[in-house]
Backbone and ligand atoms as CSV (ligand in chain L), in Angstrom:
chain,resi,resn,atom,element,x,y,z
A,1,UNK,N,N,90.903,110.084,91.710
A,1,UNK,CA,C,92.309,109.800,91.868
A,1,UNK,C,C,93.131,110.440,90.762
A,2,UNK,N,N,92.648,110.274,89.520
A,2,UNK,CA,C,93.832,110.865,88.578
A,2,UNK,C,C,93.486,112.637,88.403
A,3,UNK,N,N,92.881,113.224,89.189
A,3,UNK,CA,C,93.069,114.672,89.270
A,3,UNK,C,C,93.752,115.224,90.498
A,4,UNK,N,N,94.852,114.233,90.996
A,4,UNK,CA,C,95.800,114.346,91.635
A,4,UNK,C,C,97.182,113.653,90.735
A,5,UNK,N,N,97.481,113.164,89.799
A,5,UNK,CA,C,98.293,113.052,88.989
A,5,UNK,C,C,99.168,114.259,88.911
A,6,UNK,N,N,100.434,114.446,88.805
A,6,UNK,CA,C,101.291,115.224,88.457
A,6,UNK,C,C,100.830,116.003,87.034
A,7,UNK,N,N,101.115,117.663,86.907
A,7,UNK,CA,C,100.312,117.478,85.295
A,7,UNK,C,C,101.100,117.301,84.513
A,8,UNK,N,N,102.157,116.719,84.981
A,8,UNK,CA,C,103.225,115.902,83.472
A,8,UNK,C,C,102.123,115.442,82.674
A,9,UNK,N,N,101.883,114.024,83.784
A,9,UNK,CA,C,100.934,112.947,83.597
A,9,UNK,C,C,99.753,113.254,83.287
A,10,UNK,N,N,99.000,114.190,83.715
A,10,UNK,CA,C,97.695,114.615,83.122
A,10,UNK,C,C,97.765,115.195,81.525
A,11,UNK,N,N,98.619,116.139,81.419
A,11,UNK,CA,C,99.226,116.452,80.036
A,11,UNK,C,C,98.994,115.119,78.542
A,12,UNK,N,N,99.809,114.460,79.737
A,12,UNK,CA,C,99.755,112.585,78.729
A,12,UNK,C,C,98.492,112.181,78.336
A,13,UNK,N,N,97.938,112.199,79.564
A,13,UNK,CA,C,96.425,111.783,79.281
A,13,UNK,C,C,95.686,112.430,78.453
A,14,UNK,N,N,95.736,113.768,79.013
A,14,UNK,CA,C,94.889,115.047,77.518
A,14,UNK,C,C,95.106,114.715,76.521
A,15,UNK,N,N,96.418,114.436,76.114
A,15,UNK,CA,C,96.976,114.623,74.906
A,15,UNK,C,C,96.078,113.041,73.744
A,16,UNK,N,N,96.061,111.902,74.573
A,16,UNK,CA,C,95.044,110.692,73.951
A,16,UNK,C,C,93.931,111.495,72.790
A,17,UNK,N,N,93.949,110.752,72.067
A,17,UNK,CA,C,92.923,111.110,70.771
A,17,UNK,C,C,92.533,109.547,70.283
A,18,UNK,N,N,91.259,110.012,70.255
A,18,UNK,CA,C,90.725,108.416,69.433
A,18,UNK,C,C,91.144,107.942,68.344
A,19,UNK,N,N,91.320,106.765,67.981
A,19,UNK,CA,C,91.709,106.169,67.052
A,19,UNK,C,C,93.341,106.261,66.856
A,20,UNK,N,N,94.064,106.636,67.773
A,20,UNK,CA,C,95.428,106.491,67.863
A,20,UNK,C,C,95.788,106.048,69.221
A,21,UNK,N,N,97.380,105.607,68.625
A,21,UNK,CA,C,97.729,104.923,70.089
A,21,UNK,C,C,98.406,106.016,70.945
A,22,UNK,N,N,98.504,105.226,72.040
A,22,UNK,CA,C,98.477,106.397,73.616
A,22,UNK,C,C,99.519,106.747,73.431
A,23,UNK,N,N,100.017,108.548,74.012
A,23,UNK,CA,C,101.196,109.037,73.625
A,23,UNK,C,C,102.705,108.068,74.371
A,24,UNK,N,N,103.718,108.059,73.628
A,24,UNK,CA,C,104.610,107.040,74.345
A,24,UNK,C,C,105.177,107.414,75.248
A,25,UNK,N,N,105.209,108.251,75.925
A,25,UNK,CA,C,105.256,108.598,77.858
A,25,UNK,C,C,104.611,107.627,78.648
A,26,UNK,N,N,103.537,107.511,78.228
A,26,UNK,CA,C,102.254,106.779,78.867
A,26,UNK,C,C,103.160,105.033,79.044
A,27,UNK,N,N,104.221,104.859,78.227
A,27,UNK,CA,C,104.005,103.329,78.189
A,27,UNK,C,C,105.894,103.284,78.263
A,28,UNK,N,N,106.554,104.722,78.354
A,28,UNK,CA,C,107.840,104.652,79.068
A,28,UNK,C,C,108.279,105.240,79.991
A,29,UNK,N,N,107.472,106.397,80.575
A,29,UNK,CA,C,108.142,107.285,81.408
A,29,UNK,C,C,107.815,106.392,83.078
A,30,UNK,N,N,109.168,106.272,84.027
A,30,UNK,CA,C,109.078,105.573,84.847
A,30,UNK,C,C,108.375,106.604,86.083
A,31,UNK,N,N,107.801,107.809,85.766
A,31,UNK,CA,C,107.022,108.312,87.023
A,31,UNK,C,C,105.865,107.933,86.108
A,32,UNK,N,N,105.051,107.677,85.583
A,32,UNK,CA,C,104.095,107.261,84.959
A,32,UNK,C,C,103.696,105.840,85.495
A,33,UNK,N,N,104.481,104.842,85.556
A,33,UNK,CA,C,104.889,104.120,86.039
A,33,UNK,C,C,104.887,103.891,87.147
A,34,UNK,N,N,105.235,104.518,88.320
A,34,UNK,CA,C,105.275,104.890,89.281
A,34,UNK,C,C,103.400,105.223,90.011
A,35,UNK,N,N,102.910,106.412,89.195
A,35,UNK,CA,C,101.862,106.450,89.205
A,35,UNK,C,C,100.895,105.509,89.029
A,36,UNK,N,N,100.949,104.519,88.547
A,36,UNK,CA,C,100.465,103.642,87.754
A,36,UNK,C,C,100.307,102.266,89.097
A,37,UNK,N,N,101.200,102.294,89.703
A,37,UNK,CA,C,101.077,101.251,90.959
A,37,UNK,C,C,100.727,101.936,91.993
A,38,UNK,N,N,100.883,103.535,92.536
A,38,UNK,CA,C,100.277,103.815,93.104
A,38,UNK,C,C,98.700,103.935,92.940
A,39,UNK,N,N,98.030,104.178,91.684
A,39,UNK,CA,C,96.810,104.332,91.573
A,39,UNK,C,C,95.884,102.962,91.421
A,40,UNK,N,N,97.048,101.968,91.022
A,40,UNK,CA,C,95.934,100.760,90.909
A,40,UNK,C,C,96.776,99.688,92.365
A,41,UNK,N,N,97.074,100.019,93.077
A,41,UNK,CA,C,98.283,98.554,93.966
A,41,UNK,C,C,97.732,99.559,94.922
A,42,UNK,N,N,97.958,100.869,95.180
A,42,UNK,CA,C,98.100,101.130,96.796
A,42,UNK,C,C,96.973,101.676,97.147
A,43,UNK,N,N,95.596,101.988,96.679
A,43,UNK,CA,C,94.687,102.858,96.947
A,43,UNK,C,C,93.327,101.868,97.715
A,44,UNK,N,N,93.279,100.443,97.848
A,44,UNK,CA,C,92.346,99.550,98.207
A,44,UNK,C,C,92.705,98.070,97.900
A,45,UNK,N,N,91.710,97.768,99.071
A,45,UNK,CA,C,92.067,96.210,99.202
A,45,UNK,C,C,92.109,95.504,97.584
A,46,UNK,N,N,92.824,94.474,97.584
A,46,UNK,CA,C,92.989,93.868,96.320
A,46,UNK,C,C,92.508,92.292,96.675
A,47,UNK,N,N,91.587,91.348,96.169
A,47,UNK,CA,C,92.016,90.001,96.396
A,47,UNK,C,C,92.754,88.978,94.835
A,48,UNK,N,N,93.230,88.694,96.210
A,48,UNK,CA,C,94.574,87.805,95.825
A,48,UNK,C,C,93.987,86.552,95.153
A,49,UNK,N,N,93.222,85.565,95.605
A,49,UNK,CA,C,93.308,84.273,95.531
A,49,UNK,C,C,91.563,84.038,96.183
A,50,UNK,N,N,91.662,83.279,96.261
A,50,UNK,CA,C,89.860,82.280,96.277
A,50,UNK,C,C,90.520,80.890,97.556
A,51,UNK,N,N,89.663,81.033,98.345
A,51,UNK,CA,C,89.726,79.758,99.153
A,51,UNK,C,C,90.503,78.640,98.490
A,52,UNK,N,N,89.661,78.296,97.610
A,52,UNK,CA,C,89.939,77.048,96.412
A,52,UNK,C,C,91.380,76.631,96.224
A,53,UNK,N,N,91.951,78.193,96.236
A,53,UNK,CA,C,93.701,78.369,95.320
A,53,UNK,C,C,94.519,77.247,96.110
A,54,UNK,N,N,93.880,77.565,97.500
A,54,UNK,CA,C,94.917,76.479,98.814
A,54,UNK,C,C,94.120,76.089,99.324
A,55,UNK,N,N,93.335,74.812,98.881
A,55,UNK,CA,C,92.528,74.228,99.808
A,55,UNK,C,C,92.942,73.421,100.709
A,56,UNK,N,N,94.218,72.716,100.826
A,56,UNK,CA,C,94.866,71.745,101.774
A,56,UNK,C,C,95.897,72.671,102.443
A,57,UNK,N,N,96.583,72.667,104.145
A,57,UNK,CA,C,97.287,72.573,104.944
A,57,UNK,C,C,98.709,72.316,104.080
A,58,UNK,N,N,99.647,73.444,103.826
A,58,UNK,CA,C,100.592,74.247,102.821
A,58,UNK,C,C,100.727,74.023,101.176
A,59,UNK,N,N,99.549,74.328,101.183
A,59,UNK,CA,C,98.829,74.932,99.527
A,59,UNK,C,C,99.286,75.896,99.387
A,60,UNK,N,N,100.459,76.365,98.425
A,60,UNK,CA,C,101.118,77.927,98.728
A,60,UNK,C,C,101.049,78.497,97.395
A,61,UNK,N,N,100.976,79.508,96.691
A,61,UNK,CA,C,100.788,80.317,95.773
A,61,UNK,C,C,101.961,81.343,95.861
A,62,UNK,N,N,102.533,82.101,94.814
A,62,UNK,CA,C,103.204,83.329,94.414
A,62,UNK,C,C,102.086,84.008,94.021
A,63,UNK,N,N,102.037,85.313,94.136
A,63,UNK,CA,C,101.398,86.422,94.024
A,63,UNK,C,C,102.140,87.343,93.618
A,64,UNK,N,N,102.527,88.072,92.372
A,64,UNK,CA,C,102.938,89.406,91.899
A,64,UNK,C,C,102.176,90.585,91.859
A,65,UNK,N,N,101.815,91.920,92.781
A,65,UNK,CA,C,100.975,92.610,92.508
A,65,UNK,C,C,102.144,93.857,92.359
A,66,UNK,N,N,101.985,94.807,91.781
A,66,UNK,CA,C,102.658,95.731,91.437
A,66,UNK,C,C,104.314,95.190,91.674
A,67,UNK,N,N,104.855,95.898,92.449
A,67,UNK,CA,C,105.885,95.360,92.939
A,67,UNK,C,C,106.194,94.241,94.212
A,68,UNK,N,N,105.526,93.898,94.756
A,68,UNK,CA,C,105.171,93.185,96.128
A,68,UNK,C,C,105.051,91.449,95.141
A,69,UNK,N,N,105.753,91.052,96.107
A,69,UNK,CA,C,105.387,89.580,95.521
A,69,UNK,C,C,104.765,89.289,97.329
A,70,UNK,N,N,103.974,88.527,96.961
A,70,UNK,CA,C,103.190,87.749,98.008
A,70,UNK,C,C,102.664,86.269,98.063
A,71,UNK,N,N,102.851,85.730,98.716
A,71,UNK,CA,C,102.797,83.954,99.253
A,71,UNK,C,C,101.459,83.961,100.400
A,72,UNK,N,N,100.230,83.664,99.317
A,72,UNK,CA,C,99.087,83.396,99.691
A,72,UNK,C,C,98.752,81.816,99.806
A,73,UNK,N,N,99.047,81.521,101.518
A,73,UNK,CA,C,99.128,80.005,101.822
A,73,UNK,C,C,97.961,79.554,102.949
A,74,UNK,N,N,98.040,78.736,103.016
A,74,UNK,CA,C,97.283,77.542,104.148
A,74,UNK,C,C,98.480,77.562,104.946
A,75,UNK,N,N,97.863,77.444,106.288
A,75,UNK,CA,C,98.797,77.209,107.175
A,75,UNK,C,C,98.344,76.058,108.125
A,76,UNK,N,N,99.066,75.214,108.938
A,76,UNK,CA,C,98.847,73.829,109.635
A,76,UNK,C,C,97.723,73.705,110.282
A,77,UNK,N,N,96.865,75.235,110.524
A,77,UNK,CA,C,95.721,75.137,111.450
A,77,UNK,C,C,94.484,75.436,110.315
A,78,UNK,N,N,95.177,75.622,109.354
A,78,UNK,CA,C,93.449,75.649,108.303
A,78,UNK,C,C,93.268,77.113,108.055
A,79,UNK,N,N,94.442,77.914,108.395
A,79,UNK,CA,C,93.960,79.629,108.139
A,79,UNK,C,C,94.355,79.907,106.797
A,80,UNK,N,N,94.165,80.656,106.146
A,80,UNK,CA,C,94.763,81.476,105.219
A,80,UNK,C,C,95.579,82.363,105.477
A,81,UNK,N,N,96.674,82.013,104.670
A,81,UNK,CA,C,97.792,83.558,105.240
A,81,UNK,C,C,97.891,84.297,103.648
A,82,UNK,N,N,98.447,85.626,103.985
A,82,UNK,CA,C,99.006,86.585,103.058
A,82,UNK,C,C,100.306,86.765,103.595
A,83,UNK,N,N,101.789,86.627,103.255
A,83,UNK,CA,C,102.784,86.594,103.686
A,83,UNK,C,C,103.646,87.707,102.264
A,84,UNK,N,N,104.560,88.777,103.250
A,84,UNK,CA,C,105.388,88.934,101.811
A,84,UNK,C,C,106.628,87.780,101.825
A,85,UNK,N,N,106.651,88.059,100.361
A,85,UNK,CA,C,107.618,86.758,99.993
A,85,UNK,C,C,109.074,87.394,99.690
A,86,UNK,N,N,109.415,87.300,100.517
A,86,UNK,CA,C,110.528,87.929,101.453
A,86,UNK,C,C,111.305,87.591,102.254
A,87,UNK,N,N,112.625,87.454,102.283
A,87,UNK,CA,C,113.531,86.597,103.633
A,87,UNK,C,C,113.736,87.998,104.454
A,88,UNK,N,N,113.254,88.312,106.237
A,88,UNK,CA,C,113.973,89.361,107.192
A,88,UNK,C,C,115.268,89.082,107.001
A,89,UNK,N,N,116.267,88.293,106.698
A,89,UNK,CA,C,117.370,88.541,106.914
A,89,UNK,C,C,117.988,88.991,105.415
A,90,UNK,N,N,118.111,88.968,103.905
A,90,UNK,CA,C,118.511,89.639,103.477
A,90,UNK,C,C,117.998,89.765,102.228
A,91,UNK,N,N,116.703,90.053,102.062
A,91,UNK,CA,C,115.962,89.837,101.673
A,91,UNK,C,C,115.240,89.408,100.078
A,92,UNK,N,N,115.633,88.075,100.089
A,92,UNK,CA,C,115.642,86.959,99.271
A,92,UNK,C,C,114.205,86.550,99.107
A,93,UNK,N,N,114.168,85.941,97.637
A,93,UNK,CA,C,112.461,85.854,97.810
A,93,UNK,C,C,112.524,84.137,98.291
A,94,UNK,N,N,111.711,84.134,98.893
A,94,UNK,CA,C,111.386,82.921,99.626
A,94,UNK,C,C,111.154,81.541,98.608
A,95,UNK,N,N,110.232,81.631,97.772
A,95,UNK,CA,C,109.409,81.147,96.930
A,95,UNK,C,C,109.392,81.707,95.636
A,96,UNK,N,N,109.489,80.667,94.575
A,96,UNK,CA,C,109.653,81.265,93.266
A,96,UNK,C,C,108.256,81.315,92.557
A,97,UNK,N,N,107.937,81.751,91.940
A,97,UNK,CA,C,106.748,82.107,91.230
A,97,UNK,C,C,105.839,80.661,91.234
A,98,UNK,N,N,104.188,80.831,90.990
A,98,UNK,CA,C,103.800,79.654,90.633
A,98,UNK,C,C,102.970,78.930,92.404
A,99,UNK,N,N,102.458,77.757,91.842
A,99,UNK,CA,C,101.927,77.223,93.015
A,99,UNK,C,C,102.951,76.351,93.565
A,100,UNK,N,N,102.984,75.939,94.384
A,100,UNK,CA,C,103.595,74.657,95.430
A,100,UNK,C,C,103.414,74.151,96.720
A,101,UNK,N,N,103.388,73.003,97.068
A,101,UNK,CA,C,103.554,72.584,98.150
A,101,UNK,C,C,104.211,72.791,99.164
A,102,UNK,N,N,104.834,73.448,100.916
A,102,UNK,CA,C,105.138,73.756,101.817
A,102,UNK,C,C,105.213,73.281,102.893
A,103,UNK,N,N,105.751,72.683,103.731
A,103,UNK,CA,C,105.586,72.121,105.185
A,103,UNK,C,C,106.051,73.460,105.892
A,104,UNK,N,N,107.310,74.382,105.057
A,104,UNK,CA,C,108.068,75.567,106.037
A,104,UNK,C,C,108.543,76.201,105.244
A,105,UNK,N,N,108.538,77.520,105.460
A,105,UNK,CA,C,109.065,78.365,104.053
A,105,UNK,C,C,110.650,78.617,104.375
A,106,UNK,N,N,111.482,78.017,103.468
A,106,UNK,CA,C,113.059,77.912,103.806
A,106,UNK,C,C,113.526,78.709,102.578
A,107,UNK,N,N,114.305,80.064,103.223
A,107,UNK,CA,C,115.132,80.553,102.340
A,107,UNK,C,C,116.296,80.059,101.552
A,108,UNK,N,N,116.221,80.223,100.562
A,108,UNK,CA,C,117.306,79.698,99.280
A,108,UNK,C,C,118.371,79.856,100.087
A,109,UNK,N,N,118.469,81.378,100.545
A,109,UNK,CA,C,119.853,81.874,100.481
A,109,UNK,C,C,120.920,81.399,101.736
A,110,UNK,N,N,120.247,81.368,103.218
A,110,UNK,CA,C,121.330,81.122,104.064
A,110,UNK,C,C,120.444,80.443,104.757
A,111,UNK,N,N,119.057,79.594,104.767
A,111,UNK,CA,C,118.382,78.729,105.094
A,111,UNK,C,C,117.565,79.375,106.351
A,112,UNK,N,N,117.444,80.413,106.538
A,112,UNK,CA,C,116.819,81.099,107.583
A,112,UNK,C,C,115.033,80.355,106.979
A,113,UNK,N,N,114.631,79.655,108.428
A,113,UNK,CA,C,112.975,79.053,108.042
A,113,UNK,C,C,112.267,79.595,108.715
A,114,UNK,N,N,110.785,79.862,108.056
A,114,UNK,CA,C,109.913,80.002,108.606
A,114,UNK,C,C,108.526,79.219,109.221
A,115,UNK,N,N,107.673,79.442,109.618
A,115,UNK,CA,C,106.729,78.428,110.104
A,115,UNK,C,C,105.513,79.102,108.905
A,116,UNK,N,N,104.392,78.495,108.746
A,116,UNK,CA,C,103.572,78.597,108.000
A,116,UNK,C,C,102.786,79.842,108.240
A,117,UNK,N,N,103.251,80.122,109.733
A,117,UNK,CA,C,102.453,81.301,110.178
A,117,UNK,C,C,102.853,82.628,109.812
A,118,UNK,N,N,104.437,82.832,109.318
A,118,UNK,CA,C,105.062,83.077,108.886
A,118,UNK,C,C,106.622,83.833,110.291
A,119,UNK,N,N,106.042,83.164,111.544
A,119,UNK,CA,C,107.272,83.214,112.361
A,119,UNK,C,C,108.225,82.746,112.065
A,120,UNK,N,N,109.510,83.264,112.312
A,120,UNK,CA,C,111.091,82.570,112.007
A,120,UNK,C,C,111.144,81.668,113.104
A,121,UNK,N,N,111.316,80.315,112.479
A,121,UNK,CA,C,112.221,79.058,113.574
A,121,UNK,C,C,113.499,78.935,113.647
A,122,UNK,N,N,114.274,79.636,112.574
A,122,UNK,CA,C,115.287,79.225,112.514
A,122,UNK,C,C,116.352,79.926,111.472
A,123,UNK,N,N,117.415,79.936,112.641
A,123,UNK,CA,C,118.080,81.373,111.766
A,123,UNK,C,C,119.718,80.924,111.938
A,124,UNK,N,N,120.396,80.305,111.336
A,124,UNK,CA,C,121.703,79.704,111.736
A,124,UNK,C,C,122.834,80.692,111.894
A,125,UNK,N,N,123.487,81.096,112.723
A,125,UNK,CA,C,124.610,81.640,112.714
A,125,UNK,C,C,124.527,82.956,113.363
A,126,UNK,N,N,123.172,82.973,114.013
A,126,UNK,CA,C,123.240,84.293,114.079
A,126,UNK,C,C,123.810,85.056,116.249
A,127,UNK,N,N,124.042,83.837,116.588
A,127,UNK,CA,C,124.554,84.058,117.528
A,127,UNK,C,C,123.813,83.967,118.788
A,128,UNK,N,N,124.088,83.746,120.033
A,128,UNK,CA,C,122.995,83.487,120.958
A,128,UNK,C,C,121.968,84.523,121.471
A,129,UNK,N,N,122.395,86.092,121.304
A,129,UNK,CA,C,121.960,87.340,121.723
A,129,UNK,C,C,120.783,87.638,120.163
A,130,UNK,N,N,120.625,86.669,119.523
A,130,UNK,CA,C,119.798,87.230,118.348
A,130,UNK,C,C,118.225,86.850,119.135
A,131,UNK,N,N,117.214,87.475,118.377
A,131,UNK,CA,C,115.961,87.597,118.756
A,131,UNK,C,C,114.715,86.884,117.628
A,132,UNK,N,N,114.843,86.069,117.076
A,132,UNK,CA,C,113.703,85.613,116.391
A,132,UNK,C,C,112.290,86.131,116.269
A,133,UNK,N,N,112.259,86.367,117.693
A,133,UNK,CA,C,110.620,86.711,117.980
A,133,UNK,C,C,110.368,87.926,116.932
A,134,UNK,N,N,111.083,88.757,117.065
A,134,UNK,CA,C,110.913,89.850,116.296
A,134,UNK,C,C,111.273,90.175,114.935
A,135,UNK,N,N,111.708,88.535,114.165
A,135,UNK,CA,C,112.106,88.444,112.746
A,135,UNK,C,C,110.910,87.334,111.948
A,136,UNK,N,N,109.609,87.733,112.332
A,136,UNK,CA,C,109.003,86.773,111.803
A,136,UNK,C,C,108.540,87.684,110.375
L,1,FES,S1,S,118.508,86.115,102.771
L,1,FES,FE1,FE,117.237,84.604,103.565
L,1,FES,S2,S,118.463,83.512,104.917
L,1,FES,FE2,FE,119.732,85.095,104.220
């Protein structure tokens, strides 16, 4: 993977010598950075959490992985979900960091809810021609 790095970034890396610290590109430049979640966040499965984390019916977790926050929950039938933590309508994080308890994931912002499964039940205001099905 990193002999596809830009050779900005490879440059950076060469440049490392033992017994000193890493050149400061390495720890400010935001394509470095960039690189840096692509090579460790987007290249393979990651696990999140352990059965254990949610052992009861809406056992819910925050998850920060690179940039993605994710809501690794129990849902009413005993499944495990991976949900992004995310409102479809404008996109608000659902859930604030940390573990908690859940019956329905209800957005802060304009109360748009979800079901555990992570389908939308409920979306106020949005008029009779709106479509839920397709805002889960
Ligand atoms: S942003 Fe979530 S309901 Fe509007």
């Amino acid at each position: 993977m990193l002999n596809k790095l830009p050779s900005s970034i490879s440059a950076l890396l060469d440049a490392r010598a033992d017994g000193h610290s890493l050149p400061a590109g390495l720890y400010t430049r935001e394509d470095v950075f960039e690189a840096d979640i692509d090579v460790f966040f987007h290249k393979h499965w990651i696990c999140v959490g352990l059965d254990c984390d949610v052992p009861e019916p809406g056992d819910a977790t925050v998850i920060d992985i690179g940039k993605t926050s994710l809501i690794l929950l129990r849902d009413d039938d005993g499944e495990i979900r991976v949900l992004h933590n995310v409102c479809r309508h404008r996109g608000s994080r659902l859930l604030d960091p940390g573990k908690t308890i859940v019956s329905k994931l209800v957005c802060p912002y304009h109360t748009w809810t979800y079901e555990l499964t992570g389908e939308l039940s409920y979306a106020p205001h949005m008029g009779k021609d709106f479509d839920k099905d397709c805002r889960g």
